[in-house]
LUMPAGU-568430 format. One record per residue (C-alpha): chain; residue in one letter; x, y, z. Coordinates in Angstrom, 2 decimals. Layout:
unit, code, east, north, up
A, A, X, Y, Z
...
END
This chain:
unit, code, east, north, up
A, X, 0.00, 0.00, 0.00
A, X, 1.54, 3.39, -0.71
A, X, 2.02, 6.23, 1.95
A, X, 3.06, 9.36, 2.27
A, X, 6.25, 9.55, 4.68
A, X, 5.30, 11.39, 8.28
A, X, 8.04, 14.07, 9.24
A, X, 9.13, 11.38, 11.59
A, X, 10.66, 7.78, 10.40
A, X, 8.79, 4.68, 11.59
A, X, 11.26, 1.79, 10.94
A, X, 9.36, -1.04, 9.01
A, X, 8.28, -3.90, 10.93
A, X, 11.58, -6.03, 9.43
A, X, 13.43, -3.55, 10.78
A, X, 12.05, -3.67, 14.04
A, X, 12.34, -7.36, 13.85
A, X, 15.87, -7.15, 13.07
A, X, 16.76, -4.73, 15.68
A, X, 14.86, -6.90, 18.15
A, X, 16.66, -10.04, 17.09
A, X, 20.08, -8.21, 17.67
A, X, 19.97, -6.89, 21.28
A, X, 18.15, -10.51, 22.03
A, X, 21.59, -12.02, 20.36
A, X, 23.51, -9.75, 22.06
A, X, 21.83, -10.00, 25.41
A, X, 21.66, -13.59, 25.56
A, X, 25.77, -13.97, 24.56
A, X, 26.80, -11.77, 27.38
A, X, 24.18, -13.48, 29.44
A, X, 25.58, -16.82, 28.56
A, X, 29.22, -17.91, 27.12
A, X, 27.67, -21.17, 25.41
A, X, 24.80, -18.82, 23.62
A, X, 28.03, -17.13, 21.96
A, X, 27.51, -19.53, 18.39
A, X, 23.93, -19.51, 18.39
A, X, 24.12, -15.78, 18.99
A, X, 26.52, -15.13, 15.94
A, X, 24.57, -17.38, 14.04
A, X, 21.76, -15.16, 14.40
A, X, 23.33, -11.77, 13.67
A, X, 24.41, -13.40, 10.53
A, X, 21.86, -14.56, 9.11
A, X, 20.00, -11.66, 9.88
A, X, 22.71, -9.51, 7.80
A, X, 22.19, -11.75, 4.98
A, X, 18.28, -10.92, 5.30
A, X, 18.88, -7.06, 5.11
A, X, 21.35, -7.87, 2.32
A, X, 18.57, -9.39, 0.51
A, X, 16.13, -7.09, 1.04
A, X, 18.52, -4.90, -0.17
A, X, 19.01, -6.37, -3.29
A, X, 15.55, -6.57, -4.37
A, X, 14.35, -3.12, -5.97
A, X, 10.47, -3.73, -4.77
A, X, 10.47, -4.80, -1.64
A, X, 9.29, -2.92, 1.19
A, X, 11.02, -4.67, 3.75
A, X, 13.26, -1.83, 4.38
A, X, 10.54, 1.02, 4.59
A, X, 7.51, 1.93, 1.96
A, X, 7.81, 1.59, -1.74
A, X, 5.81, 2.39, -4.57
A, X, 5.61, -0.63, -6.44
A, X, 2.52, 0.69, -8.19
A, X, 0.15, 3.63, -7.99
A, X, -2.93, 4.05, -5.40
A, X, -6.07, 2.78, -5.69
A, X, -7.84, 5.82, -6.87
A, X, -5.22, 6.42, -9.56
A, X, -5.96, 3.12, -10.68
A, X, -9.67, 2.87, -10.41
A, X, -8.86, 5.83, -13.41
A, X, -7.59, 3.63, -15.77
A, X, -4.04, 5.82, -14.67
A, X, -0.58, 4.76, -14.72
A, X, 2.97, 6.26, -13.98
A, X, 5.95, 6.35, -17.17
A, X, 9.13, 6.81, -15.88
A, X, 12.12, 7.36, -17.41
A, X, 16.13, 6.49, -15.69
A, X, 19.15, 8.12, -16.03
A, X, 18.82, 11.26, -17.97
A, X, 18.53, 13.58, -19.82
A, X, 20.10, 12.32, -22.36
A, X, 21.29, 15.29, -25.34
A, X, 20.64, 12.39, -28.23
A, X, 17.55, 11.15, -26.96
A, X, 15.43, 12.94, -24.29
A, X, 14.58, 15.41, -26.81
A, X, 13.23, 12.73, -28.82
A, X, 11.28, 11.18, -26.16
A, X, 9.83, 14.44, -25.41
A, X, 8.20, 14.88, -29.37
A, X, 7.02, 10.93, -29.14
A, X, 5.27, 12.12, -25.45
A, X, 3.34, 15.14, -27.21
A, X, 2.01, 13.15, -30.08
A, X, 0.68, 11.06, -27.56
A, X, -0.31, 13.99, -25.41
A, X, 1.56, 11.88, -22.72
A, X, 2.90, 12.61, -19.16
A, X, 5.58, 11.09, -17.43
A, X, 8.45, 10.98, -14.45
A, X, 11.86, 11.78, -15.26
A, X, 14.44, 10.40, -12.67
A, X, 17.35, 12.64, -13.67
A, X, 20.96, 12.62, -12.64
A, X, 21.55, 15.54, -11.02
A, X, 24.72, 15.90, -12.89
A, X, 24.00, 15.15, -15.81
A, X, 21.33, 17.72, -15.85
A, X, 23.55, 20.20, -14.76
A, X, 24.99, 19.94, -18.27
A, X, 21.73, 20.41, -19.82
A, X, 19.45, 22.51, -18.20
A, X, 17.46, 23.08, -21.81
A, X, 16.39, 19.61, -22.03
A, X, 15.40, 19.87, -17.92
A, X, 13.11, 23.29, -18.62
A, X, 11.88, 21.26, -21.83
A, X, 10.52, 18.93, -19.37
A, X, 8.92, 21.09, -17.37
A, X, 7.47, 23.07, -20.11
A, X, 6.34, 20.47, -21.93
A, X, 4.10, 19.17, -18.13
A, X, 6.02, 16.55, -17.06
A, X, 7.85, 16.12, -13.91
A, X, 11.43, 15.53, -12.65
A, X, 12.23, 13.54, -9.81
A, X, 15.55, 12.50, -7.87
A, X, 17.83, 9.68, -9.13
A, X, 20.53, 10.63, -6.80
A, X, 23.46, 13.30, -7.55
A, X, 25.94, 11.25, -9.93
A, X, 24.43, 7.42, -10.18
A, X, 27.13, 5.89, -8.12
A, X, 27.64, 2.17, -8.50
A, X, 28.24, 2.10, -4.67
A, X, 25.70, 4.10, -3.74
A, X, 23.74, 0.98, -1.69
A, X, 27.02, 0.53, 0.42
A, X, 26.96, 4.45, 1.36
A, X, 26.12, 4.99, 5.04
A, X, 23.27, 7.63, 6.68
A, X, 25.73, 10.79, 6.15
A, X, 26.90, 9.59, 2.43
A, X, 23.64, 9.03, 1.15
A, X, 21.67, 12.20, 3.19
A, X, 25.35, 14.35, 1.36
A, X, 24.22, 12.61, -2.42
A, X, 20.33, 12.32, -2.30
A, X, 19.95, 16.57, -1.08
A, X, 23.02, 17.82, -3.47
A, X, 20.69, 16.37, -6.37
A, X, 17.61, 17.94, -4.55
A, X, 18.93, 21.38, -4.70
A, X, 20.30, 21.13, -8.15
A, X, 17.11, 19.68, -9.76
A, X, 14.93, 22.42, -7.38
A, X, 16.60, 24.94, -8.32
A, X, 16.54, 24.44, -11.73
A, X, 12.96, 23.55, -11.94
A, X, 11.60, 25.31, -9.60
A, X, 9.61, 22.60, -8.44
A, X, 10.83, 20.08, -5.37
A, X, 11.17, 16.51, -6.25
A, X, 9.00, 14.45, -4.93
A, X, 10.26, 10.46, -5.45
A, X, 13.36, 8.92, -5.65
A, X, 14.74, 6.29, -7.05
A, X, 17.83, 4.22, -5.91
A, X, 20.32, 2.88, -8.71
A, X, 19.66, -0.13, -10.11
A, X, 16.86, 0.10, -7.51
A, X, 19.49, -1.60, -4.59
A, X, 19.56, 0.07, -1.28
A, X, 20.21, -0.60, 2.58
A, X, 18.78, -0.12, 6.13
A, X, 20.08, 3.53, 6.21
A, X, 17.95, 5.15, 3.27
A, X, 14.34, 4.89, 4.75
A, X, 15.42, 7.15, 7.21
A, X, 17.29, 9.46, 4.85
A, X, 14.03, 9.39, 2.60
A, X, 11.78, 10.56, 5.48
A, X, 13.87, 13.50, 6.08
A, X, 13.77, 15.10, 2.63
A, X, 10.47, 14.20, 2.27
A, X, 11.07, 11.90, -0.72
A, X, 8.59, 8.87, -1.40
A, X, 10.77, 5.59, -2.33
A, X, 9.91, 4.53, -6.09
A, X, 10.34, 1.03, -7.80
A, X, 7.95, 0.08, -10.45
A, X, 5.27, -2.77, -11.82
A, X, 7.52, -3.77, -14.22
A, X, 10.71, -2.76, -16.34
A, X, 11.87, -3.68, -19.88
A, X, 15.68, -4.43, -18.93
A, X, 16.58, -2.00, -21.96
A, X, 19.96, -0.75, -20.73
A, X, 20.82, -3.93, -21.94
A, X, 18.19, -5.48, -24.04
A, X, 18.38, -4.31, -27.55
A, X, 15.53, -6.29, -28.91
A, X, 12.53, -3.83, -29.05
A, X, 10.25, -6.85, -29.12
A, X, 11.19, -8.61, -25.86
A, X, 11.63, -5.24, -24.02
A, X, 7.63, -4.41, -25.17
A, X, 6.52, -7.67, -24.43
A, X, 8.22, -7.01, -20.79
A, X, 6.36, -4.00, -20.16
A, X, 2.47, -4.94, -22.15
A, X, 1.78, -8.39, -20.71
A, X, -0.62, -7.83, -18.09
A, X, -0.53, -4.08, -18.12
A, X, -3.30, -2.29, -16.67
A, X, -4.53, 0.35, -14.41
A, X, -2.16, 1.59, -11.67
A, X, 1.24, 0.53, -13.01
A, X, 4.67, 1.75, -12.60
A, X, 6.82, 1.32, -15.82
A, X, 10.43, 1.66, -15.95
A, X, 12.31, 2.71, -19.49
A, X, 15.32, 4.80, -20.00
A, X, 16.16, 8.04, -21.99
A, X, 19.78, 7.42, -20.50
A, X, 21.92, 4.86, -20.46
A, X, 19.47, 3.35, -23.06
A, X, 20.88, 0.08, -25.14
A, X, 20.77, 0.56, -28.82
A, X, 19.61, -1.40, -32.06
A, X, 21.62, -3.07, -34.62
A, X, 20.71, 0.33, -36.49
A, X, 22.15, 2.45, -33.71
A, X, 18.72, 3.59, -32.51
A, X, 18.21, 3.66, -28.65
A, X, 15.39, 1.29, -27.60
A, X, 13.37, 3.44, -25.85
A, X, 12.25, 5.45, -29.34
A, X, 11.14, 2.33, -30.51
A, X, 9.57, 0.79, -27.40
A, X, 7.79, 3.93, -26.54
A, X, 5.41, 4.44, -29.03
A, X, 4.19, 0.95, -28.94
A, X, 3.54, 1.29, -25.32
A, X, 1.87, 4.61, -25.69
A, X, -0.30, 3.13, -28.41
A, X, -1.25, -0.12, -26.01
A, X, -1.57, 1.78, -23.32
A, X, -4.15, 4.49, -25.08
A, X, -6.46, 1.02, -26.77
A, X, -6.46, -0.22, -23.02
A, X, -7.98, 3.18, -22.02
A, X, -4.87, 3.78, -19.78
A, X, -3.95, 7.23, -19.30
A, X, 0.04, 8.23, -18.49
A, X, 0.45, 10.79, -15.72
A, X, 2.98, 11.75, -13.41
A, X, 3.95, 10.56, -10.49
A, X, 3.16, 14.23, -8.77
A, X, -0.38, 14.51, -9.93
A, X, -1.46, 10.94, -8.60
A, X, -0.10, 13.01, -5.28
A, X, -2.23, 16.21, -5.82
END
């Protein structure tokens, strides 16, 4: 179920769990020598849980996640586009003329960085009604192994840069890769950002076949989904066009026969 974050953090019940778990472990070993393996044992494998939970982009078991919009969004036949890594200068301009034949809205998750070196194609988004939202300051591959004051350092850098050059706060965020760990919940709660994963993806940083990537993102598709693509980063054809400017117009034209409607993420929040 999705939430908006209190101006407090409320550690998810795994977390609790986990906490509880340790100071029982820990308790119980300086309670009792022989309780020493079965202690470790337990602190281990409960590392190897948050690990995993880590590791999987749409779990919650870390703190809320929107995995897919609200009910009322989708009760509207609504669902969220969103768009890694950019902008891009060879493509998001692109993307932008497929959106407004399609008189399409959508989420960008830009790089803070990146637009930094191209503020026309961030005020293109704006102007054109879309939204931008916060994929962290620079992408880092490590950015799941940062701790509390690395990630808080990264995550509000990128949420002055794309503010201020906007004009508009983001509102979600969205990990690389999707991969996280126990410190970002809080981090999240104090910038007021909601945690974003999606329905499903089409893998095309990678996947160059237009077909498969579509048939990722239509089977099943309906009302209240989160779809992943990428103006950035995006894999090419064997004719040197990126996937997305091929995928994207078959989506939009599924999408408008289903009676599906693209919007951002910020107007499912208004």
């Amino acid at each position: 179920m999705n939430t908006l974050p209190e101006s407090r953090w409320h550690p998810s019940p795994f977390i609790q769990a986990s906490a509880l778990l340790h100071a029982g472990a820990m308790t119980a070993m300086a309670l009792n020598p022989d309780a020493w393996p079965w202690g470790l044992g337990a602190i281990a494998a409960d590392h190897a849980l948050l690990t995993l939970a880590g590791l999987l982009p749409c779990s919650d078991w870390l703190g809320p996640n929107w995995r897919c919009l609200p009910a009322d969004a989708k009760a509207r036949g609504e669902i969220a586009i969103t768009l890694d890594d950019g902008p891009d200068k060879s493509v998001t301009s692109a993307v932008l003329d497929l959106l407004d034949r399609w008189d399409a809205k959508v989420s960008f998750f830009c790089i803070a960085e990146r637009a930094l070196h191209h503020p026309d194609l961030v005020g293109e988004i704006i102007r054109r009604g879309h939204a931008v939202e916060n994929h962290t300051l620079r992408h880092r591959h490590d950015f799941s192994l940062l701790g509390t004051a690395g990630l808080l350092e990264d995550m509000s850098s990128a949420q002055e840069i794309l503010t201020a050059m906007t004009g508009i706060r983001p509102r979600f965020f969205r990990a690389p890769a999707g991969l996280r760990n126990p410190f970002l919940d809080p981090v999240l709660t104090r910038l007021d950002l909601r945690l974003t994963s999606w329905t499903r993806r089409g893998f095309d940083t990678r996947n160059s076949n237009v077909d498969s990537v579509c048939t990722r993102l239509l089977r099943g598709l309906s009302g209240g989904d989160i779809l992943l693509l990428h103006d950035g980063n995006a894999a090419r054809t064997d004719k040197g066009k990126a996937v997305i400017l091929e995928a994207l117009p078959r989506l939009l034209s599924a999408a408008a026969i289903a009676g599906l409607r693209p919007v951002t993420l910020q107007s499912v929040l208004a």
